[in-house]
C-alpha positions in Angstrom: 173.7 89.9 170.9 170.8 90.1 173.1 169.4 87.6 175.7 166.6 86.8 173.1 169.5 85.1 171.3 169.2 82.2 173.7 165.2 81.2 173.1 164.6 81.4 176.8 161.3 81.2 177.5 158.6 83.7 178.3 158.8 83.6 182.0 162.4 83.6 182.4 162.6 87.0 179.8 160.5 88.4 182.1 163.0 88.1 185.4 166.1 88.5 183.0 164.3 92.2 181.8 163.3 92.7 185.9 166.5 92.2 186.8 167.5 94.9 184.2 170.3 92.2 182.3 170.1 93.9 178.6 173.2 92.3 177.0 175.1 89.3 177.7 178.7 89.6 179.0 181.4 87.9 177.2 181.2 84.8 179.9 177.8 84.8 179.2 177.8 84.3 175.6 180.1 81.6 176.0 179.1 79.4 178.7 175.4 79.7 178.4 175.1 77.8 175.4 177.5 75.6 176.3 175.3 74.9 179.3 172.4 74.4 177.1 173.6 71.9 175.1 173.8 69.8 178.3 178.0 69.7 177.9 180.2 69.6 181.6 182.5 72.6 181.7 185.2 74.4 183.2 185.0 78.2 183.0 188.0 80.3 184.4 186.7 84.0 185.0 187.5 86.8 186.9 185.2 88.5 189.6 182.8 90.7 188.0 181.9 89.2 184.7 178.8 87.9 185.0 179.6 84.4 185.5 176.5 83.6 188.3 173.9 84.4 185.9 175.5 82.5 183.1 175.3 79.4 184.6 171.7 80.0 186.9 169.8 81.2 183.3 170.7 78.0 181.7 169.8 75.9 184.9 166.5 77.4 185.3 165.6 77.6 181.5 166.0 73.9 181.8 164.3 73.5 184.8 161.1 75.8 184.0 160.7 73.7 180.5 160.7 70.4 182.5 158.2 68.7 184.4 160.4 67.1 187.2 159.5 67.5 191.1 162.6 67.0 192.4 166.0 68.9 193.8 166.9 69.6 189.9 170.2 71.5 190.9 172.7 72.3 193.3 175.5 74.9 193.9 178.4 74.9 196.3 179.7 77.8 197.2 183.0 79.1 199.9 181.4 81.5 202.2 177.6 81.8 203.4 177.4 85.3 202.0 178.3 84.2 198.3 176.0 81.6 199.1 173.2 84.5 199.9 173.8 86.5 197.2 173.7 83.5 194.4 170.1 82.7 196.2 168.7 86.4 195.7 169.9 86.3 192.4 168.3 83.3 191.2 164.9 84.2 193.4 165.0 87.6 191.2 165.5 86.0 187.8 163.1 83.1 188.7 160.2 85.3 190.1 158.0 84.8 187.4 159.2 80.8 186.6 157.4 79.8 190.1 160.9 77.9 190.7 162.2 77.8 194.2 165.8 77.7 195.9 167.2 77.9 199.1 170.7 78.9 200.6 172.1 76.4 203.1 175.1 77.8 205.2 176.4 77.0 209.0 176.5 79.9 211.6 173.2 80.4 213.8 171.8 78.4 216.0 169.5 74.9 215.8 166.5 76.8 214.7 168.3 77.9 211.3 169.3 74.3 210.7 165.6 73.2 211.2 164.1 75.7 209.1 166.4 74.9 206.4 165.8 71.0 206.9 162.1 71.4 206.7 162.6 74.1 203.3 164.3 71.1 201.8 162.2 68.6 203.0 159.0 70.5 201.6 160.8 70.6 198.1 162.8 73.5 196.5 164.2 73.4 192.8 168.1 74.8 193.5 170.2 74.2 196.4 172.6 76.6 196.9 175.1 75.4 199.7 178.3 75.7 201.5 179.8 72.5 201.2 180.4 71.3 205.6 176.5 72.4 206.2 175.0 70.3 203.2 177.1 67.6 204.2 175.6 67.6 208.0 171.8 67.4 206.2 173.1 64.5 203.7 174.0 62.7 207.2 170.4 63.6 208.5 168.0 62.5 205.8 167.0 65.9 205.2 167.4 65.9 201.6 167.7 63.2 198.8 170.1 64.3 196.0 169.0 60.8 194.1 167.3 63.1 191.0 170.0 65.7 191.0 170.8 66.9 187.3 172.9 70.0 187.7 176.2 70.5 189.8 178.1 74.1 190.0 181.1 74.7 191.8 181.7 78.4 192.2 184.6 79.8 193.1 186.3 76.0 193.1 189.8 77.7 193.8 188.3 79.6 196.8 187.1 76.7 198.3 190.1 74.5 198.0 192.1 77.3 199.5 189.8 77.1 202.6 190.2 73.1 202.8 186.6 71.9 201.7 188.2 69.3 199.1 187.6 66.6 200.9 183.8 67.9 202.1 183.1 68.4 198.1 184.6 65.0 197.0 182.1 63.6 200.0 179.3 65.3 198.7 179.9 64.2 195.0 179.8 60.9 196.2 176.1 61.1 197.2 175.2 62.4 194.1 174.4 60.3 190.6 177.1 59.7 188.4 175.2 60.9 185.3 174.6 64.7 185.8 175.7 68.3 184.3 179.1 69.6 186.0 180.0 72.6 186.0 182.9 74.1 187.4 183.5 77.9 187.7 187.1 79.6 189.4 189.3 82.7 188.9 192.3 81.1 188.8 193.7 77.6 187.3 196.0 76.4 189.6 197.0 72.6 189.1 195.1 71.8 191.7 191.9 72.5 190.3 193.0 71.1 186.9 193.3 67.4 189.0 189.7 68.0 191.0 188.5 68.8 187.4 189.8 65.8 186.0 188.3 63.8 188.6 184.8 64.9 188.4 183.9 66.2 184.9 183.3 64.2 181.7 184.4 65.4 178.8 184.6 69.3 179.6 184.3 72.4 177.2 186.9 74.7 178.8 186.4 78.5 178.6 188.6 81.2 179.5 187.7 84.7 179.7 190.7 87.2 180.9 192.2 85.6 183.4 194.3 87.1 186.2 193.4 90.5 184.8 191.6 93.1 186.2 188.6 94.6 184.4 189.4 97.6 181.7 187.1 99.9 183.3 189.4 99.7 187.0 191.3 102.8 187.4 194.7 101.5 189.1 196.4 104.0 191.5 199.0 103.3 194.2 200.6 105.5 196.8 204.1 104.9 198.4 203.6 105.1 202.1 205.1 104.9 205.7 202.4 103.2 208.0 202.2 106.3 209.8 201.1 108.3 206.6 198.4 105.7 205.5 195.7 107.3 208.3 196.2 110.6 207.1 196.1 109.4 203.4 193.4 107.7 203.8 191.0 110.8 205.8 192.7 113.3 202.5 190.9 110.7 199.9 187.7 110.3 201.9 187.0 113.5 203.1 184.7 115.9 201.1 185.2 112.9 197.9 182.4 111.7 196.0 182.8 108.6 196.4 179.4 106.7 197.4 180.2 103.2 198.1 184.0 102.3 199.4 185.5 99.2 200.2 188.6 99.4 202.4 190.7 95.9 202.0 192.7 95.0 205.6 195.1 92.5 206.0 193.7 90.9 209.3 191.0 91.1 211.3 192.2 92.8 214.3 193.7 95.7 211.9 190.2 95.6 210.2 188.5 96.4 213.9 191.0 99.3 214.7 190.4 101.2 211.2 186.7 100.7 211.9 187.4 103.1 215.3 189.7 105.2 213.7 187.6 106.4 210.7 184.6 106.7 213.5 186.3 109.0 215.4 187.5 111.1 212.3 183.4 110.9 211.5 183.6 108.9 208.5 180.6 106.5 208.3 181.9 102.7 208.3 181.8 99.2 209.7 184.0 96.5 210.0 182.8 93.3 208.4 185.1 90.5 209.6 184.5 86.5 211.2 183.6 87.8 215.0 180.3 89.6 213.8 176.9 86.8 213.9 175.4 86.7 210.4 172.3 88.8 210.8 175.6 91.1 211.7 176.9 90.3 208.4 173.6 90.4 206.5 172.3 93.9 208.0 176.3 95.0 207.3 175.8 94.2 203.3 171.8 95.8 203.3 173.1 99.3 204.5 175.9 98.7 202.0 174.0 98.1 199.3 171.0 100.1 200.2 174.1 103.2 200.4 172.8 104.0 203.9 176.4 102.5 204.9 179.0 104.5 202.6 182.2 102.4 203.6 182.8 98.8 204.7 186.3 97.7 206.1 187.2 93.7 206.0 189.8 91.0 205.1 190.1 89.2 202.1 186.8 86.9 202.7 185.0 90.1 201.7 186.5 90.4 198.7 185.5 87.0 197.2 181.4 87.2 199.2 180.3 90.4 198.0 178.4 90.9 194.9 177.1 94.2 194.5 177.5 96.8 191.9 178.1 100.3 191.8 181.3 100.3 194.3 183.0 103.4 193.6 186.7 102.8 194.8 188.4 99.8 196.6 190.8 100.7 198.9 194.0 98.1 199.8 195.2 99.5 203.1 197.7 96.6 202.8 199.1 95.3 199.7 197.2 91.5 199.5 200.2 88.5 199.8 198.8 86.7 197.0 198.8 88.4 193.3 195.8 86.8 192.6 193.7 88.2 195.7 194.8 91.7 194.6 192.2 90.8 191.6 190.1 90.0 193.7 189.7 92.5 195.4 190.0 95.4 193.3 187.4 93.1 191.2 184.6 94.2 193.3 184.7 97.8 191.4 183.7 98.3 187.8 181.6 95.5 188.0 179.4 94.8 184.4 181.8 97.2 182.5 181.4 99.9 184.6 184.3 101.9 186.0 185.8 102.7 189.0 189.1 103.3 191.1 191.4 100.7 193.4 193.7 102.8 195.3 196.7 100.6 197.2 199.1 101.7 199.6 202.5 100.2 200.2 205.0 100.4 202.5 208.4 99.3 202.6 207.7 95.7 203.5 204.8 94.9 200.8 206.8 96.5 197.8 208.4 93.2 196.7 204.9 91.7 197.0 203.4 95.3 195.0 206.2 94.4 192.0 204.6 90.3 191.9 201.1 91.9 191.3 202.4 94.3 188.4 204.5 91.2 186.8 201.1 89.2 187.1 198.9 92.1 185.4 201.6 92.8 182.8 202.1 96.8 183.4 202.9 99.3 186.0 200.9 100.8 188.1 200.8 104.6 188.4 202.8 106.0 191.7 200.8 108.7 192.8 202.8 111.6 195.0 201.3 111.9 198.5 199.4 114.9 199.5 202.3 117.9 200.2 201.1 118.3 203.7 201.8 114.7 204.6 205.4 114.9 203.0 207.6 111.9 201.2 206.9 108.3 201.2 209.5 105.7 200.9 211.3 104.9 197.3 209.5 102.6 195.2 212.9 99.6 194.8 211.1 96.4 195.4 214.4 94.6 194.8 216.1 96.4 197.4 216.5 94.2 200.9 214.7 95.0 203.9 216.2 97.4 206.8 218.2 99.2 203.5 218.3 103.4 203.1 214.2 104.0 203.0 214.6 102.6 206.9 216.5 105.8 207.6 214.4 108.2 205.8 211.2 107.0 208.1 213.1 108.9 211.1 212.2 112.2 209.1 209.4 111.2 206.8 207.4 114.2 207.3 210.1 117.3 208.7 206.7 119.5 208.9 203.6 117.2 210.8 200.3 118.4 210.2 198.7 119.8 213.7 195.9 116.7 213.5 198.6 114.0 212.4 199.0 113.3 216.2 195.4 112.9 217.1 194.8 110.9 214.4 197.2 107.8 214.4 195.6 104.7 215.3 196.0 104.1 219.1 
């Protein structure tokens, strides 16, 4: 099957073929026609799949073979960068459709609300928006949502996990009753089964591997004392060839100190994380992408707004407290069936939490043994309580330090 399948027309080929699409993923070939034959839908997929160009191809094919002059469609989205990237995909695929669409997100100051009031204002095709800023220009006039044929909802389960329900059932309320839904989310928790009942009609449902990780992910894990992650984590980075590396913290402050630790052991990375601005953010993701900027470090929020292929390996420093984030995060490597390499370390506290993710994925995950220089981890025994034997072995977890070990642990 090719994209030819779906009798887009001319101009819209052309920014699929720019854009170098060449054959549909499995979401794709699902949910586009679906979309094109003007049915509401639910779509459960996991990062990586394609899913943001199969709903945006539909939406503009319809749009480009239309003759409204109107906001046509819009897209909520959890975080500003999501919302970024969803906006330079559709500019991409659109570039030869003369269709229009604009990201709406807070952060800044005044003068980004103005200049995305007046964008609006002037008239754009797709509204791409983070649900608490599009509800401030719904209270200011800025735009009218009166003609509005297309809703998506992307990463629903995202954005009810950061407490927007209420902000997305407001801004459905503005919006006519009569319109496409579309609904888009990694998981199916109840709770998005009851906001889908509320606010589709009728649904098509579609569910493409969920809560697994892509085939192409090579799944590694290392048992480790906190002490030996540093070390670990300078062996697998130094003189490797990997190009573009994602390092997964569990908080913020964490995320700041491995960003001065890896500095001073002159490996090239940033921490991406809620205190930078979001020109900070946006030059982060540029050198990322443009792999001036080998490795980024950050929390989960990274792992569900980054969209760029070609990462190499994922690294979870910590072992995620949610099953479901670990796919998330590992998801942002062997992206469009390509392969690549999630590496997670755990330590005696995460290993009941290491154990939930393998029951979720249906397998093991292979135990690699640490480096012989940086001597014995703890015993994989996820059932076994905290403060039992591997608590003693920590006092002699590595009889023979390596001469840098000192130097290097975190300060």
């Amino acid at each position: 099957m090719t994209f030819y399948d779906f009798n887009f027309n001319e101009q819209l080929m052309e920014g699929i073929q720019s854009m170098g699409y060449r054959t549909p993923t499995p979401i794709q070939q699902q949910t586009i026609p679906v979309i094109l034959n003007h049915k509401d839908l639910i779509a459960c997929a996991q990062t990586g799949t394609g899913k943001t160009a199969s709903y945006l191809l539909p939406i503009l094919q319809h749009i480009a073979t239309s003759d409204r002059k109107h906001v046509s469609a819009l897209i909520l989205a959890p975080t500003r960068e999501l919302a970024l990237q969803i906006d330079q995909l559709a500019e991409g695929i659109a570039y030869f459709t003369g269709l229009s669409s604009i990201a709406v997100y807070g952060g800044g100051d005044g003068m980004v609300f103005e200049q995305q009031r007046k964008a609006m204002i002037d008239g754009v095709d797709i509204i791409i928006a983070t649900p608490g800023r599009l509800l401030a220009h719904l209270s200011s006039d800025s735009v009218q949502l009166n003609h509005l044929e297309y809703l998506v909802l992307d990463e629903a389960d995202r954005m009810l996990d950061m407490g927007f329900y209420d902000d997305i059932m407001k801004v459905i309320s503005m919006l006519p009753a009569r319109r496409q839904t579309l609904l888009f989310s990694a998981t199916m928790p109840p709770k998005i089964r009851t906001l889908a009942n509320r606010i589709l009609h009728q649904p098509e449902e579609i569910n493409i591997a969920i809560s697994q990780p892509a085939s192409g992910i090579d799944q590694q894990a290392y048992l480790t004392f906190d002490e030996q992650k540093i070390p670990l984590i300078e062996h697998l980075l130094k003189g490797a060839s990997y190009a573009s590396i994602l390092i997964f913290a569990s908080r913020k402050d964490k995320v700041k100190e491995l960003e001065k630790t890896l500095r001073k052991l002159h490996i090239k990375a940033k921490a991406f994380h809620s205190d930078l601005d979001q020109q900070e953010r946006q030059e982060i993701l540029l050198e990322f992408k443009n792999r001036s900027l080998p490795v980024i470090i950050g929390t989960d929020v990274l792992s569900r707004g980054i969209d760029i292929e070609g990462i190499d390996l994922v690294v979870n420093f910590d072992v995620p407290p949610d099953p479901e984030d670990y796919i998330h995060r590992i998801g942002r490597t062997a992206r469009a069936e390509t392969t690549g390499t999630a590496i997670t370390f755990i330590n005696e506290r995460d290993q009941r939490r290491f154990a939930a993710i393998e029951a979720l994925i249906g397998r093991e995950i292979t135990k690699i043994a640490l480096p012989e220089e940086l001597g014995t981890g703890p015993e994989y025994n996820p059932v076994r309580k905290r403060g039992g034997d591997n608590r003693k072995k920590k006092k002699n977890w590595h009889k023979k330090k390596p001469a840098h070990r000192k130097q290097d642990k975190p300060k």
